[in-house]
BATORNU-791302 format. One record per residue (C-alpha): residue number from 1; y, x, z. Coordinates in nm, 3 decimals. Layout:
N
+-----+---------+---------+---------+
:   k :      yy :      xx :      zz :
+-----+---------+---------+---------+
: NUM :       Y :       X :       Z :
...
+-----+---------+---------+---------+
This chain:
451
+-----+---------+---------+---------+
:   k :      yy :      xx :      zz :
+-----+---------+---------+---------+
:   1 :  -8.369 :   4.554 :  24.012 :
:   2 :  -8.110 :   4.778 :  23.901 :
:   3 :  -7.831 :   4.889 :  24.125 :
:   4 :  -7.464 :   4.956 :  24.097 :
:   5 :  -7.369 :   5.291 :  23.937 :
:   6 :  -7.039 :   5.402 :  23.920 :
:   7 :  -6.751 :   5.596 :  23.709 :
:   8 :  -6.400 :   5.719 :  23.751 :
:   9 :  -6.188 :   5.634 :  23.463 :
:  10 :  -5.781 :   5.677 :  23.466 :
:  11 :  -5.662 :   5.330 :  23.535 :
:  12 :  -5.541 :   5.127 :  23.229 :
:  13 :  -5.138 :   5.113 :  23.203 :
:  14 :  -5.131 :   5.377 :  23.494 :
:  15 :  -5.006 :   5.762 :  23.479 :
:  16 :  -5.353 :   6.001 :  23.491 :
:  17 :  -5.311 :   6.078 :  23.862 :
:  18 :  -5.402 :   5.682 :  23.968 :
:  19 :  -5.782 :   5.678 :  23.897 :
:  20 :  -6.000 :   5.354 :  24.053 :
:  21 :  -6.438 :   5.453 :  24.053 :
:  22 :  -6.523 :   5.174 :  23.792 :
:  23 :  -6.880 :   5.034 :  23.859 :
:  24 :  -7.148 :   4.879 :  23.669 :
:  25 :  -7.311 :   4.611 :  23.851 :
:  26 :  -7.515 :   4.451 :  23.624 :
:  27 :  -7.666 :   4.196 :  23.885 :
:  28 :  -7.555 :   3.963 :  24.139 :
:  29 :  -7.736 :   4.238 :  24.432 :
:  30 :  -7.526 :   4.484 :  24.268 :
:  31 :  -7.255 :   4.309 :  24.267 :
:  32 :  -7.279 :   4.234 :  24.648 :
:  33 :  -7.356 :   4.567 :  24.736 :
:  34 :  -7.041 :   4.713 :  24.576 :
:  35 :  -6.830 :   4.460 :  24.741 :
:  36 :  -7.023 :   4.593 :  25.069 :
:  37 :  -6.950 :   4.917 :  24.965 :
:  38 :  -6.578 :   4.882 :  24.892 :
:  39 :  -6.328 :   5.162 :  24.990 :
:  40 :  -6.024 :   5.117 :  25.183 :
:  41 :  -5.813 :   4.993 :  24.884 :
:  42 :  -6.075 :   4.763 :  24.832 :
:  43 :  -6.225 :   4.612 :  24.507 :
:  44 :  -6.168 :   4.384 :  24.226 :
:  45 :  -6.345 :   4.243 :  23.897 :
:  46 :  -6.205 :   4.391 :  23.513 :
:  47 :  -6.350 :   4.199 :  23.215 :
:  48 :  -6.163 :   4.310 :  22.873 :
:  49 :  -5.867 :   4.427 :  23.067 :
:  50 :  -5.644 :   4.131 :  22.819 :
:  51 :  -5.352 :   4.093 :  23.138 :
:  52 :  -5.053 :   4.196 :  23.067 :
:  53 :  -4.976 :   4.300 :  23.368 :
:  54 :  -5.192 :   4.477 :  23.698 :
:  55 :  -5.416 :   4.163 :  23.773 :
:  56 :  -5.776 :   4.383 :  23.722 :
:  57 :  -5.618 :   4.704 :  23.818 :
:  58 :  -5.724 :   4.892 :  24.161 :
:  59 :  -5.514 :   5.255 :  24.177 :
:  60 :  -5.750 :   5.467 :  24.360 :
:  61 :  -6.008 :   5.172 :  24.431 :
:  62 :  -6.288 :   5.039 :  24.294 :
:  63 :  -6.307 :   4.780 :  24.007 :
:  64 :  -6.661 :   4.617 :  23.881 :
:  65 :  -6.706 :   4.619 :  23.538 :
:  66 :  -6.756 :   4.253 :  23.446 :
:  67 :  -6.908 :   4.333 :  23.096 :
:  68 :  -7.163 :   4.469 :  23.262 :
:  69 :  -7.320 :   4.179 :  23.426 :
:  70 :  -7.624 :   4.065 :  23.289 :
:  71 :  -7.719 :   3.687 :  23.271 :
:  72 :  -7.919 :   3.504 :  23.015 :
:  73 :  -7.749 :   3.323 :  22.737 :
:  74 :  -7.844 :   2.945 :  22.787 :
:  75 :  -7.699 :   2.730 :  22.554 :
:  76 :  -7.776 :   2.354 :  22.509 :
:  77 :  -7.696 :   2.253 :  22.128 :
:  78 :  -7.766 :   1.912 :  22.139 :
:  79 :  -7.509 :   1.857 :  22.457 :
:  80 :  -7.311 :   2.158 :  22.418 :
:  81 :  -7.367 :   2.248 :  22.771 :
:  82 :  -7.357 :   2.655 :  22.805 :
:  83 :  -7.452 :   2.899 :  23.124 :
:  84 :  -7.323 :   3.223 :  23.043 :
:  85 :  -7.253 :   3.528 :  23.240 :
:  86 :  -6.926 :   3.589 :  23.387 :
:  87 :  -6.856 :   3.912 :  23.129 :
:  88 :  -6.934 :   3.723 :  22.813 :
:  89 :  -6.638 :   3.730 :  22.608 :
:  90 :  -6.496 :   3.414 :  22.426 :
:  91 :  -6.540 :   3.557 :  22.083 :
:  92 :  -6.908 :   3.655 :  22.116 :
:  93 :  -6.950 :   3.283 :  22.236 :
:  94 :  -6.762 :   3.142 :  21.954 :
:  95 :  -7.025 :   3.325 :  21.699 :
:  96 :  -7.303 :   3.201 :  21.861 :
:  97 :  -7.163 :   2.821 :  21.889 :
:  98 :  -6.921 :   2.744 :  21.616 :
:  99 :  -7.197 :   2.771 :  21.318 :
: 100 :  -7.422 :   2.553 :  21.583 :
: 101 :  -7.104 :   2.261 :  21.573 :
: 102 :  -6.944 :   2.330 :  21.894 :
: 103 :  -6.608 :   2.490 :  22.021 :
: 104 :  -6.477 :   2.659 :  22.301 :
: 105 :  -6.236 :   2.367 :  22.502 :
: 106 :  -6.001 :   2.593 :  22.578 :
: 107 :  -5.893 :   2.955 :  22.435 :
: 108 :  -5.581 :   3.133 :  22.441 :
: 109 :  -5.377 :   3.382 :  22.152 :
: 110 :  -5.728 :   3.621 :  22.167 :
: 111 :  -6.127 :   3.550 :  22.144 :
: 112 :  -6.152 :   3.876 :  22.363 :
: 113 :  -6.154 :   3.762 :  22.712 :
: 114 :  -6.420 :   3.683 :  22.971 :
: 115 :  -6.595 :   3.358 :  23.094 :
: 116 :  -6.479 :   3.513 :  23.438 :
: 117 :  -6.152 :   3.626 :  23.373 :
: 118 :  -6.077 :   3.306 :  23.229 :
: 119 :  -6.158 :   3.101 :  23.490 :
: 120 :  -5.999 :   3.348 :  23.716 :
: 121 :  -5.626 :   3.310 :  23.511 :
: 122 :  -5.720 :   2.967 :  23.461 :
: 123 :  -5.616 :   2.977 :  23.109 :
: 124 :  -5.432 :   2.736 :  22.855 :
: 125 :  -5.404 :   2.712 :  22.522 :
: 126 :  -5.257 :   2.487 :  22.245 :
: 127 :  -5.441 :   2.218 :  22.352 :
: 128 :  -5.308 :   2.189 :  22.723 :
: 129 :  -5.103 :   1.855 :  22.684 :
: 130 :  -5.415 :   1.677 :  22.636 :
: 131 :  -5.724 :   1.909 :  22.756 :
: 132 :  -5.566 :   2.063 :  23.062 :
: 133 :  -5.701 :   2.422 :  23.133 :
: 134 :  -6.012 :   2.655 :  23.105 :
: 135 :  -6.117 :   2.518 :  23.465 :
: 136 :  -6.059 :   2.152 :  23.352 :
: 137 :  -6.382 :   2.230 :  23.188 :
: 138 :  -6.664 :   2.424 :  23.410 :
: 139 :  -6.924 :   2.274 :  23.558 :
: 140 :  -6.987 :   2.537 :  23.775 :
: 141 :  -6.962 :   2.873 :  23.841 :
: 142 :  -7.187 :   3.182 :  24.055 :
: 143 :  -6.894 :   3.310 :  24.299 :
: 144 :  -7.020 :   3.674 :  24.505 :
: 145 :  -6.743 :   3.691 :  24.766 :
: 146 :  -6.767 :   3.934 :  25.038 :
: 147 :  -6.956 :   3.691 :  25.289 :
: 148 :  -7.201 :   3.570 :  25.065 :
: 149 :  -7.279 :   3.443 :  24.738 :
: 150 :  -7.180 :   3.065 :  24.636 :
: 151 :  -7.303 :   2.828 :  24.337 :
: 152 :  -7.028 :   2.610 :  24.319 :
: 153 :  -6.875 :   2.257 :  24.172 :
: 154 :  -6.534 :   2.076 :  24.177 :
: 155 :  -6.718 :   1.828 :  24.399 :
: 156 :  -6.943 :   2.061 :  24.594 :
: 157 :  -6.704 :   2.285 :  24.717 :
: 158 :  -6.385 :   2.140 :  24.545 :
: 159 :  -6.127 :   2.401 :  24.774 :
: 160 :  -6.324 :   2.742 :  24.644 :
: 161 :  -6.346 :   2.569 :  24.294 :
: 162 :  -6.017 :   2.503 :  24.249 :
: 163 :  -5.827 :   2.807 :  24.500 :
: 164 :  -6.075 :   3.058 :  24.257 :
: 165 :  -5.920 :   2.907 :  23.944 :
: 166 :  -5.580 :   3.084 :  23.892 :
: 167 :  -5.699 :   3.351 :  24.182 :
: 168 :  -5.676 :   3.657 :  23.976 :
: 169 :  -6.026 :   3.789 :  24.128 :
: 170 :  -5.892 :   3.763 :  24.461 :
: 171 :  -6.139 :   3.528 :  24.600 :
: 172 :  -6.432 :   3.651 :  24.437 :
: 173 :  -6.676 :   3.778 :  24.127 :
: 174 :  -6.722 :   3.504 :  23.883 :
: 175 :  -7.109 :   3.643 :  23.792 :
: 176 :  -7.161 :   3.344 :  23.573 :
: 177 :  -7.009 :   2.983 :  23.459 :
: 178 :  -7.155 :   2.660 :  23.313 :
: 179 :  -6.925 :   2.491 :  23.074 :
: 180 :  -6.876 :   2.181 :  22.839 :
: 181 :  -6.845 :   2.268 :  22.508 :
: 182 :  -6.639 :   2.028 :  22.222 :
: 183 :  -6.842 :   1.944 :  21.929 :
: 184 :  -6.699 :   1.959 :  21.566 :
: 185 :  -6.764 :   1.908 :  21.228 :
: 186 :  -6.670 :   2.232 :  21.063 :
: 187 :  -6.480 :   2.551 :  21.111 :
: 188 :  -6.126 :   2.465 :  21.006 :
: 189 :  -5.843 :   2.315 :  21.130 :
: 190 :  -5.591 :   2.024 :  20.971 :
: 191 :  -5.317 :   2.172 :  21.010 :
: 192 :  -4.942 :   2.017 :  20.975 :
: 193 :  -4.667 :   2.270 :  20.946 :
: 194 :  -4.265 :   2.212 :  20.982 :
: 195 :  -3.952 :   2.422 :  20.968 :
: 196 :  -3.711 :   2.328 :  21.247 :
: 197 :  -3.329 :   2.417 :  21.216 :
: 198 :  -3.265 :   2.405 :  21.631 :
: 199 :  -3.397 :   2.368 :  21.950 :
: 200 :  -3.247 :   2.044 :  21.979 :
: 201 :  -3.473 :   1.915 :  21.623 :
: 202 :  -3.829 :   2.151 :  21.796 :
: 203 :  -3.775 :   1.957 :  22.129 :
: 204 :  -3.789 :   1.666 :  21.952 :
: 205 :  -4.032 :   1.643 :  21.731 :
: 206 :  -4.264 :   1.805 :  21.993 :
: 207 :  -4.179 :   1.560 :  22.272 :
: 208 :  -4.215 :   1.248 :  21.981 :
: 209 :  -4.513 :   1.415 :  21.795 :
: 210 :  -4.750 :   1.611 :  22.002 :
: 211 :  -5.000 :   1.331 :  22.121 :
: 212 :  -5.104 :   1.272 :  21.757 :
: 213 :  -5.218 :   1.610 :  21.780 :
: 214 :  -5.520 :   1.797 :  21.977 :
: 215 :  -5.363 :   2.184 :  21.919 :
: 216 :  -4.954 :   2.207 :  21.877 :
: 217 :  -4.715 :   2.552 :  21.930 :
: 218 :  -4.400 :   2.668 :  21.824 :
: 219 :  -4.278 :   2.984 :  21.694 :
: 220 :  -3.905 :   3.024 :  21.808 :
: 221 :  -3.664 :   3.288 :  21.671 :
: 222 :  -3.489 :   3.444 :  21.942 :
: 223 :  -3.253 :   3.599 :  21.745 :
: 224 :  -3.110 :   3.286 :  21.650 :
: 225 :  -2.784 :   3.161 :  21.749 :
: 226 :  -2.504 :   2.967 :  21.724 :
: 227 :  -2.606 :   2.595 :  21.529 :
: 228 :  -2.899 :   2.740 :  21.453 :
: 229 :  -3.055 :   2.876 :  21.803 :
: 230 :  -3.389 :   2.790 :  21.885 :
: 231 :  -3.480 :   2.732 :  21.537 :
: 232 :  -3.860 :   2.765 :  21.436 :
: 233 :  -4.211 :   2.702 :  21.315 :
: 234 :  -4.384 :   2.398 :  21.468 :
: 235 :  -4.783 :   2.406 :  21.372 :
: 236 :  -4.977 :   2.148 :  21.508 :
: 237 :  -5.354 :   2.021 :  21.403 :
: 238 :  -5.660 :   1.863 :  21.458 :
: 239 :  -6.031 :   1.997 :  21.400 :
: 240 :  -6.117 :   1.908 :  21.034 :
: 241 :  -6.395 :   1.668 :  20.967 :
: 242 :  -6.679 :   1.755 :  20.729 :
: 243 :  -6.492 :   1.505 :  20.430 :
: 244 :  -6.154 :   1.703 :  20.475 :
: 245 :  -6.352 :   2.034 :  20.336 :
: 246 :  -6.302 :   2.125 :  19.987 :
: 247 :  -6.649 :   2.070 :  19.762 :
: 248 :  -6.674 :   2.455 :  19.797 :
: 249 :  -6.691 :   2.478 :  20.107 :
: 250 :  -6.903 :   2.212 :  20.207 :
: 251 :  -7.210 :   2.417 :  20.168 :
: 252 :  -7.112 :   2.623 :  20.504 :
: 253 :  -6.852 :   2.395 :  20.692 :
: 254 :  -6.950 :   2.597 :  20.998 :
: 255 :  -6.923 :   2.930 :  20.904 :
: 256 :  -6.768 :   3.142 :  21.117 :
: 257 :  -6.721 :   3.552 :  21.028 :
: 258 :  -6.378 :   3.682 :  21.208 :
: 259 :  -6.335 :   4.014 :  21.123 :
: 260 :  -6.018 :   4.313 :  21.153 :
: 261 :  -5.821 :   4.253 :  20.858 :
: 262 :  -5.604 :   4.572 :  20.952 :
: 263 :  -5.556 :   4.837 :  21.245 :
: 264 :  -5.219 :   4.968 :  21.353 :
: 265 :  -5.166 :   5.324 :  21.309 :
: 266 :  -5.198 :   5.553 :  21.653 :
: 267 :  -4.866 :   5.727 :  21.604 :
: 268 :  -4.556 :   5.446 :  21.541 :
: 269 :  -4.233 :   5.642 :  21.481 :
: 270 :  -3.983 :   5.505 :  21.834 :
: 271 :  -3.732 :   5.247 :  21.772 :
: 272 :  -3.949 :   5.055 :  21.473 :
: 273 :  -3.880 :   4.716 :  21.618 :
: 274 :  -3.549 :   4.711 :  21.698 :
: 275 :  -3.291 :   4.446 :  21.637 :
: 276 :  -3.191 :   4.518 :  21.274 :
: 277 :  -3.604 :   4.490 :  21.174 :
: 278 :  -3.705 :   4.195 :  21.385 :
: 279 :  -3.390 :   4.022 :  21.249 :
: 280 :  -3.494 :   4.054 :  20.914 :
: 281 :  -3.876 :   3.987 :  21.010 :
: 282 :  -3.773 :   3.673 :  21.184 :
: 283 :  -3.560 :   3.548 :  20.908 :
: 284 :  -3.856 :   3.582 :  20.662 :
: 285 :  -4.109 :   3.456 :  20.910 :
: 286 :  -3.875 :   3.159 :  20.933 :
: 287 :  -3.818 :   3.103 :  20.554 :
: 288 :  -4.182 :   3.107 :  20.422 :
: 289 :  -4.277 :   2.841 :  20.640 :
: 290 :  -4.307 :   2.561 :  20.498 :
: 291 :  -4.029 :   2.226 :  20.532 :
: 292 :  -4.287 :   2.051 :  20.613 :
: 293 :  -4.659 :   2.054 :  20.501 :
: 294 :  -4.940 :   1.841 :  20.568 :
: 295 :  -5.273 :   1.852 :  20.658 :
: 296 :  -5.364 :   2.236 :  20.533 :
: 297 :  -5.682 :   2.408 :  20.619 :
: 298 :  -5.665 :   2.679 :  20.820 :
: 299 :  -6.002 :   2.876 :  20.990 :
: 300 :  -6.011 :   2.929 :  21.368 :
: 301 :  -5.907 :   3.307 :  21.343 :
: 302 :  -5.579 :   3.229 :  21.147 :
: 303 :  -5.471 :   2.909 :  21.361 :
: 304 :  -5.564 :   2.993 :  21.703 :
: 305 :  -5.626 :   3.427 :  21.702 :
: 306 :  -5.361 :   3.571 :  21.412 :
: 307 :  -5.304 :   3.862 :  21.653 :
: 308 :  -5.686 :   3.956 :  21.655 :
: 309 :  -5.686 :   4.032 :  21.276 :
: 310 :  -5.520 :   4.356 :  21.338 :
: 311 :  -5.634 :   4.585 :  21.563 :
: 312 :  -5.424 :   4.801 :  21.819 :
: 313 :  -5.156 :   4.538 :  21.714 :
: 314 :  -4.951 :   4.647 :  22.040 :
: 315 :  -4.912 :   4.993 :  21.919 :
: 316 :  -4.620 :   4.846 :  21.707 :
: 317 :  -4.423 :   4.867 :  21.982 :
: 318 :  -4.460 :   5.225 :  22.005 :
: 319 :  -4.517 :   5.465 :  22.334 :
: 320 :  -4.273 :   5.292 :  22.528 :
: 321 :  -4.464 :   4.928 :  22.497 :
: 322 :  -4.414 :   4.567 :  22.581 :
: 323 :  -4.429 :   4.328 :  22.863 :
: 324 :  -4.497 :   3.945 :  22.819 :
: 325 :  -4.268 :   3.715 :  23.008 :
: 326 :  -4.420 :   3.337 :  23.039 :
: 327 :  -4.289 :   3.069 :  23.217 :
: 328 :  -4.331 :   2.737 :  23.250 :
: 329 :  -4.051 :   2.496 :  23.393 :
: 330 :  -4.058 :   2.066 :  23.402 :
: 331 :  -4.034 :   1.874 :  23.118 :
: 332 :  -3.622 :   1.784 :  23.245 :
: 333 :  -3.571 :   2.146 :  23.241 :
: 334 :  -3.487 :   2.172 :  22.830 :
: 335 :  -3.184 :   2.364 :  22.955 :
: 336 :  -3.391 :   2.641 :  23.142 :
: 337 :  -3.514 :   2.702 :  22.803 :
: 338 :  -3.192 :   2.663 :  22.619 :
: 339 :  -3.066 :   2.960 :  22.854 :
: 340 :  -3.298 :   3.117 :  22.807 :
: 341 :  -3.257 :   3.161 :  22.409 :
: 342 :  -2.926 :   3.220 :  22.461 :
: 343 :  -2.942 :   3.516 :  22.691 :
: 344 :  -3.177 :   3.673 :  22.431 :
: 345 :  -2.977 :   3.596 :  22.143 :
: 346 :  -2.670 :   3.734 :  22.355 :
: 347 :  -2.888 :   4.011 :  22.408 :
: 348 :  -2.984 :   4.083 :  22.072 :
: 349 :  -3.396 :   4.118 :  22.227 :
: 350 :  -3.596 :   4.265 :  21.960 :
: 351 :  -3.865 :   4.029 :  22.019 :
: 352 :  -4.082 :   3.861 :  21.761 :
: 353 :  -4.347 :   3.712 :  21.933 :
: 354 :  -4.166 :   3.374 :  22.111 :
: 355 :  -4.412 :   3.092 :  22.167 :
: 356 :  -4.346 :   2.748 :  22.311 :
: 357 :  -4.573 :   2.478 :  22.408 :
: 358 :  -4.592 :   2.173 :  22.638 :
: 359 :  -4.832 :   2.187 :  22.921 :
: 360 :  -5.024 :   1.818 :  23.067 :
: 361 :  -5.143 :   1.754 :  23.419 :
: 362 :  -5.145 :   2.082 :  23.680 :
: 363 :  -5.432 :   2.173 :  23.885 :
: 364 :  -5.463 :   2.190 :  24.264 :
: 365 :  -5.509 :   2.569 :  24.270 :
: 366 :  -5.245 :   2.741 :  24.468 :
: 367 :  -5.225 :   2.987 :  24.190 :
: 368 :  -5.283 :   2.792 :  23.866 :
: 369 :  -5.014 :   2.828 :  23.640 :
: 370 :  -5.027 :   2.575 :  23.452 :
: 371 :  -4.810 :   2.220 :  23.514 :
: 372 :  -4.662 :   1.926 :  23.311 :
: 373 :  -4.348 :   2.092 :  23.144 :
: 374 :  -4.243 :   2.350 :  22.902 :
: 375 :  -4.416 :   2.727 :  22.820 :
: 376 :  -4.237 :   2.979 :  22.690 :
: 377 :  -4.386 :   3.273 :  22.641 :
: 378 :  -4.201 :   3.579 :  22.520 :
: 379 :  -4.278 :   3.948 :  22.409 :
: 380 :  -3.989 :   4.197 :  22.559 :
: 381 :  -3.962 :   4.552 :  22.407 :
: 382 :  -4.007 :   4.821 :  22.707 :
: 383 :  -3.691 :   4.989 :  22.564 :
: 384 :  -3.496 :   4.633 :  22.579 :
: 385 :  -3.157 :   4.721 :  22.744 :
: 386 :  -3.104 :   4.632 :  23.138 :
: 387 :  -3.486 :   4.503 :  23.097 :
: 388 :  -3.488 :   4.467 :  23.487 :
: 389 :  -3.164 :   4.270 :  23.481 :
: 390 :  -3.275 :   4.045 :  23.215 :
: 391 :  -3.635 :   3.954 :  23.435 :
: 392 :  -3.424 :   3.902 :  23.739 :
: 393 :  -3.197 :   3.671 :  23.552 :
: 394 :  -3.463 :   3.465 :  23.393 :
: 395 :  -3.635 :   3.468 :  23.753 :
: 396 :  -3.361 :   3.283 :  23.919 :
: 397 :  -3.329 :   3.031 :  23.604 :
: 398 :  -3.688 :   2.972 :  23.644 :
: 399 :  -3.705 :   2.936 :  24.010 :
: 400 :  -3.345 :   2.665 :  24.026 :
: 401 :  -3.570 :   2.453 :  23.769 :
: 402 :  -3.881 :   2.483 :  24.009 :
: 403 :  -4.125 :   2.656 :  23.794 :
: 404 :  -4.317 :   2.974 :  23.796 :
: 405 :  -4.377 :   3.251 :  23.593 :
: 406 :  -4.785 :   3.333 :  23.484 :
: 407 :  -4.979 :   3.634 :  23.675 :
: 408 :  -5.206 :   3.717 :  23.394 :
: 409 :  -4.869 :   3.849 :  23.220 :
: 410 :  -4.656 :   3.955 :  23.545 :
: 411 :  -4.601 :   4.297 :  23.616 :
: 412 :  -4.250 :   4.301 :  23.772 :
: 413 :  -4.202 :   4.034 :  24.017 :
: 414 :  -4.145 :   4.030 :  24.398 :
: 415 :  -4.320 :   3.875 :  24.653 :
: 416 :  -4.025 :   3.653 :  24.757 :
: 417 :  -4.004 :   3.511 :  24.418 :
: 418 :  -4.371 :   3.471 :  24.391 :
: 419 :  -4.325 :   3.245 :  24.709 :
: 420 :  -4.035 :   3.014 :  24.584 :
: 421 :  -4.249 :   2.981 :  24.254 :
: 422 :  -4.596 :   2.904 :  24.448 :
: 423 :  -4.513 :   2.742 :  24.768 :
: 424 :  -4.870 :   2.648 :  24.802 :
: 425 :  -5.049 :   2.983 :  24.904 :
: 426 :  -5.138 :   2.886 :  25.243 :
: 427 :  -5.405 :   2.694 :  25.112 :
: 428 :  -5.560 :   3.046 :  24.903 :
: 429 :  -5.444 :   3.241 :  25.209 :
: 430 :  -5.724 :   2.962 :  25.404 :
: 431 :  -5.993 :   3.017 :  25.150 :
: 432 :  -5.958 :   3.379 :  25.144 :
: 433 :  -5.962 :   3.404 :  25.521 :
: 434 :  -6.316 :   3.213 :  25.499 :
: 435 :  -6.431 :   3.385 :  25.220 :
: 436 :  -6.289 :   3.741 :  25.251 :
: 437 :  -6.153 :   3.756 :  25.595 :
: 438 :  -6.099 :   4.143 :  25.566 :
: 439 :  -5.933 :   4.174 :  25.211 :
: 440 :  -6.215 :   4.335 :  25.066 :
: 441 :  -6.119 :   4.184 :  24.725 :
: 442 :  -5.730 :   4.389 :  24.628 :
: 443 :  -5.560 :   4.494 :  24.336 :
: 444 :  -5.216 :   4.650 :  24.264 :
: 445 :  -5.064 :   4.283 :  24.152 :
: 446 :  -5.234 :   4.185 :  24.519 :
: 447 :  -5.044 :   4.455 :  24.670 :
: 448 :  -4.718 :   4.443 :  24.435 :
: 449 :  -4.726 :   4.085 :  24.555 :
: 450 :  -4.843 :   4.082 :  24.942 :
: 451 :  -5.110 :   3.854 :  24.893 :
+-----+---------+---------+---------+
């Protein structure tokens, strides 16, 4: 049986002198002997490496390579019932599935994350006011911790389930994961497009409209202000049934190809997206949408993974980069996100990339970020003025509505604001004292964040 071999690679996001010794463990002995093995800064799991922040890092630790993990592909197509390894990414799932008639239940903006590291984030997607999260789906999952190895359920061991889910790898390496599939007819989505002309008209119409639909998001132009802030694109849809397919393409209703449509270029010249161009990007974003249209067919790439059609899409932001701010506060809190648009309007925030959704039910995990309310999710140029000041300020508007901000896209806040978001980490802080009673299991957001 193979054992763990190991590299050192420069840490992703981190300057050249903060290496980690990335292994390949491509079994679950591996895997338990490099969690035996760990250093003194410990060890954590890396799938795609799709955080935005330092969830799968380890400066001058060890990280597993979750790719590397090999476990059979078992896939039920006449239930929809799949056992895949932990490092199996969504969009080599989706290939094999979607021409078979079945979906993923939950994915997020990109088909290239892990089984484990979305059980580990606990991911949402469009679909959260009505299908909850990733975990809302799994059946079980293969958990190596450092004192032993655990096949687990919600009901078998409903406190690891649930304390894992959300956990950021810091109870554990997810090494594989049964879930429930959704079955559908074919590979496109009904899709009903309108043009909102404020926040008060999107708040609305989501809050009226968005149990008639399975999938529903927002595009919001925060450069908008005055009568017309908060104004955007609400898309929401259904899976299409087999009649709703043009003759056409009835032949192949499942066909599913995704491909790069276009690659960013290496070098982008500083300053590209700056006010003046995301302005003018929003405004034409905002006018070829649609009044309102009903019931067009889009496929799964265009509605649910735009972003993955062009590759190295994040080098548009140049050398400086991006961070991803996402929050999600109670339904009540419409004013949170009111300020919100306001300070980056005031601002003038080059930011094109503004996405707001409604989230359902929460679950128990201490760390799960998901509960019933409002997401807003919001791409912040590194080179943003008084960044810092801005992420404080939102901070504090988040915590006075009593919600929280999302780990898989932190990278900046403190471990006294982590508290007052999550007041529930004594019951992780229990599980990992069974589970991992010497903090074998670190990474720098660990660290950043004292937990």
């Amino acid at each position: 049986m193979p054992n763990a071999t190991s590299r050192v690679l420069t840490g992703w996001g981190r300057i050249a002198a903060s290496r980690a010794r990335v292994i390949t463990a491509p079994t679950g002995v591996a895997v338990d002997r490099a969690l035996t093995d760990a250093g003194h800064r410990g060890i954590v799991a890396r799938g795609l490496g799709r955080s935005y922040g330092d969830a799968a890092q380890n400066a001058n630790g060890d990280v597993i390579d979750a790719t590397a993990i090999d476990v059979p592909f078992d896939f039920d197509s006449s239930t929809g019932l799949l056992r895949v390894g932990g490092g199996v990414s969504l969009d080599t799932i989706m290939r094999q599935v979607v021409p078979q008639g079945w979906f993923v239940p939950v994915t997020p903006g990109t088909r290239f994350v892990t089984i484990g590291g979305a059980f580990a984030a606990d991911i949402h997607g469009k679909n959260h006011h009505c299908d909850g999260s990733f975990a809302n789906h799994v059946n079980e999952i293969t958990l190596h911790t450092p004192t032993g190895t655990h096949t687990i359920t919600p009901t078998s061991e409903p406190e690891l389930f649930w304390e894992t889910a959300g956990a950021m790898g810091l109870t554990g390496v997810i090494t594989s994961a049964t879930v429930q599939l959704l079955p559908i007819e074919t590979s496109r989505l009904q899709v009903d497009t309108e043009r909102t002309v404020d926040l008060d008209d999107l708040l609305d119409r989501m809050t009226e409209g968005d149990h008639r639909y399975r999938y529903s998001v927002a595009w919001v132009d925060c450069l908008a202000k005055g009568r017309a802030l908060g104004r955007g694109v609400l898309t929401r849809g259904n899976h299409a049934p087999y009649d709703a397919l043009a003759a056409p393409d009835r032949s192949d209703p499942l066909a599913f190809a995704p491909r790069t449509l276009a690659s960013a270029p290496p070098w982008v010249p500083r300053g590209l997206l700056n006010r003046f161009t995301v302005r003018a990007f929003n405004e034409v974003w905002y006018r070829k949408a649609p009044r309102h249209h009903i019931a067009g067919l889009e496929s799964i790439g265009a509605f649910f993974h735009p972003l993955d059609g062009v590759n190295n899409w994040n080098r548009l932001y140049g050398r400086p980069g991006f961070l991803q701010y996402q929050y999600v506060v109670p339904d009540s809190a419409t004013a949170t996100v009111r300020a919100t648009l306001e300070q980056l309007a005031k601002r003038q925030c080059a930011s094109f990339l503004a996405v707001l959704k409604r989230f359902g039910p929460e679950n128990p995990g201490a760390l799960s970020f998901p509960m019933p309310g409002w997401t807003l999710a919001i791409d912040l140029p590194a080179t943003t003025n008084d960044l810092g000041v801005l992420l404080g300020d939102l901070d504090r508007l988040v915590v006075e509505a009593g919600g929280r901000t999302y780990l898989a896209k932190d990278s900046h806040l403190s471990p006294t604001t982590l508290r007052a978001m999550y007041p529930n980490l004594k019951n992780l802080e229990k599980i990992r004292d069974r589970v991992d009673p010497k903090r074998v299991l670190q990474s720098d957001l660990s660290r950043r964040l004292e937990l």
